[in-house]
C-alpha positions as CSV (number, residue, x, y, z in Angstrom):
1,X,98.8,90.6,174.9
2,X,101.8,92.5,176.1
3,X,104.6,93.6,174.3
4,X,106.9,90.5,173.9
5,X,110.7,90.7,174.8
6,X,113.8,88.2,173.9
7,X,116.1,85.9,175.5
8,X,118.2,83.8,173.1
9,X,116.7,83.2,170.5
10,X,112.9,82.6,172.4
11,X,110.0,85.5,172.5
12,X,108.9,85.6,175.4
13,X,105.3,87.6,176.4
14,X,102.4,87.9,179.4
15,X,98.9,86.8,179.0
16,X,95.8,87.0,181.6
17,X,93.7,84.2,181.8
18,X,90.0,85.3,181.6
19,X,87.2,82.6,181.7
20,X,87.3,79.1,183.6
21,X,87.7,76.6,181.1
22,X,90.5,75.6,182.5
23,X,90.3,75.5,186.4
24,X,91.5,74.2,188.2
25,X,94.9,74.0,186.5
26,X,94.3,78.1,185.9
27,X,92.0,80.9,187.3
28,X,90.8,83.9,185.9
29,X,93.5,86.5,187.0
30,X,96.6,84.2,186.4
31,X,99.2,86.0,184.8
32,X,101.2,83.5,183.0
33,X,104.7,83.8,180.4
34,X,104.7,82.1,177.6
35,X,107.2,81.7,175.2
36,X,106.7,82.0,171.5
37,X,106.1,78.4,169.6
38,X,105.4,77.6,166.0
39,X,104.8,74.2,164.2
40,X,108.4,74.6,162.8
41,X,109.6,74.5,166.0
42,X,108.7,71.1,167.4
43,X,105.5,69.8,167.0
44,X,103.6,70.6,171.1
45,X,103.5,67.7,173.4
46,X,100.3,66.4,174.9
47,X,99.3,67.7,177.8
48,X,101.1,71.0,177.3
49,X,99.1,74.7,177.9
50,X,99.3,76.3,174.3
51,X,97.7,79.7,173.0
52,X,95.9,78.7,169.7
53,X,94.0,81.5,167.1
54,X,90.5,80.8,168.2
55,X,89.3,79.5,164.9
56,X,86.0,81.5,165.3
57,X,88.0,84.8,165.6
58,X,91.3,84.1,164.0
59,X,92.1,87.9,166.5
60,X,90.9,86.5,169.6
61,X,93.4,83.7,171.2
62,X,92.7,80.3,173.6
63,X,94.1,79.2,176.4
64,X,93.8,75.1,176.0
65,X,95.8,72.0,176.6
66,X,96.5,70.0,173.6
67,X,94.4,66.9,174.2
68,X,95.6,64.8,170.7
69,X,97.9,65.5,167.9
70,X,97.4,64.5,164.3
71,X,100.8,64.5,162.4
72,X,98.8,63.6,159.6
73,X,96.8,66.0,158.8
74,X,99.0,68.5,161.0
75,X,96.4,69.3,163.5
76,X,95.5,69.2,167.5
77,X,92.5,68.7,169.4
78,X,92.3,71.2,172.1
79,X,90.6,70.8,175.3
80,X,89.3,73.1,178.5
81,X,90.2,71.2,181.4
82,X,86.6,72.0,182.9
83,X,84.5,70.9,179.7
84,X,81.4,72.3,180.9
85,X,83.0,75.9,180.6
86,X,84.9,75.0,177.8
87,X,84.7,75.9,173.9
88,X,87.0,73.7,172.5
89,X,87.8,71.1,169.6
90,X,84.7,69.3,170.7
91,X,82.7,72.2,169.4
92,X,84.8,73.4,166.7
93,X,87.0,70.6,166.1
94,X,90.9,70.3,165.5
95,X,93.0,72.9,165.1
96,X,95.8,73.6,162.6
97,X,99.0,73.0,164.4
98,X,100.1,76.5,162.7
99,X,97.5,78.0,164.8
100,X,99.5,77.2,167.9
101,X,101.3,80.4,168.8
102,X,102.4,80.7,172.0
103,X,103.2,77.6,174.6
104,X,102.9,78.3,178.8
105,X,105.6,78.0,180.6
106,X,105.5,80.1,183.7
107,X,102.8,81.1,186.5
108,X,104.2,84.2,188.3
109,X,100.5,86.0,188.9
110,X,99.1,85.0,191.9
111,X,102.4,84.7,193.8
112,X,100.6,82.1,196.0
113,X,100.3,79.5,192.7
114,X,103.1,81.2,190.9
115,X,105.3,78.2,189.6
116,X,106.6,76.2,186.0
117,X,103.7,75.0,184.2
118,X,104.5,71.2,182.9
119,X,102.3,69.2,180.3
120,X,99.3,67.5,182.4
121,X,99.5,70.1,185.5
C-alpha cells in the first residue's frame, strides 16, 4: 500500500486489486482509494468493500464485501463476490471487526470504470 495522505480528519490511501474474487464488481488492475476505517469508527455497513488483515497473514490484506455483521461477538463475515475464486469467511470464518482497516470508497484506475464505490455495487 501507498503512502497514505489526509483530508480532515480521514486517511486516505491507494490500493491495487490483484486476484478476481471479486469480479465483477473489481478487476485485477483497479486502482481504488480508500479511506482509513476502524471499529471505533462506526461499525461497516453490509454490503460495503472493506480491507480486512487476512487472518492467515495478519501482513497480507483482503479486498472483501462484508457479507454479515455480528455485534455480538464484534465480528464480520467476509465474502468474494465470485466465490469460486474467493478465500473468504467461508474458509476461514468471521473476522474480528478490528481487523477491518481500510473501507473503498473511490474507483479512479481504469478511467473507463472509475466511479464512487457504494455498499452492494
Amino acid at each position: 500500500m501507498a503512502a497514505g495522505i489526509t483530508v480532515g480528519r480521514r486517511w486516505l490511501d491507494v490500493v491495487e486489486v490483484r486476484g478476481r474474487s471479486m469480479a465483477p464488481s473489481l478487476l485485477p488492475g483497479d486502482r481504488l482509494l480508500v479511506e482509513s476505517h476502524t471499529y471505533q469508527d462506526r461499525t461497516p455497513r453490509l454490503g460495503e468493500v472493506v480491507l480486512a488483515a487476512d487472518p492467515r497473514n495478519p501482513a497480507r490484506e483482503l479486498i472483501k464485501r462484508v457479507a454479515k455483521i455480528d455485534e455480538a461477538t464484534a465480528c464480520a463475515e467476509l465474502r468474494g463476490d465470485d466465490p469460486a475464486a474467493s478465500t473468504d469467511s467461508r474458509e476461514f470464518g468471521a473476522v474480528p471487526l478490528a481487523e477491518i482497516r481500510w473501507r473503498a470508497v473511490f474507483r479512479y484506475w481504469p478511467p473507463g470504470r472509475a466511479g464512487r464505490l457504494v455498499a452492494g455495487d
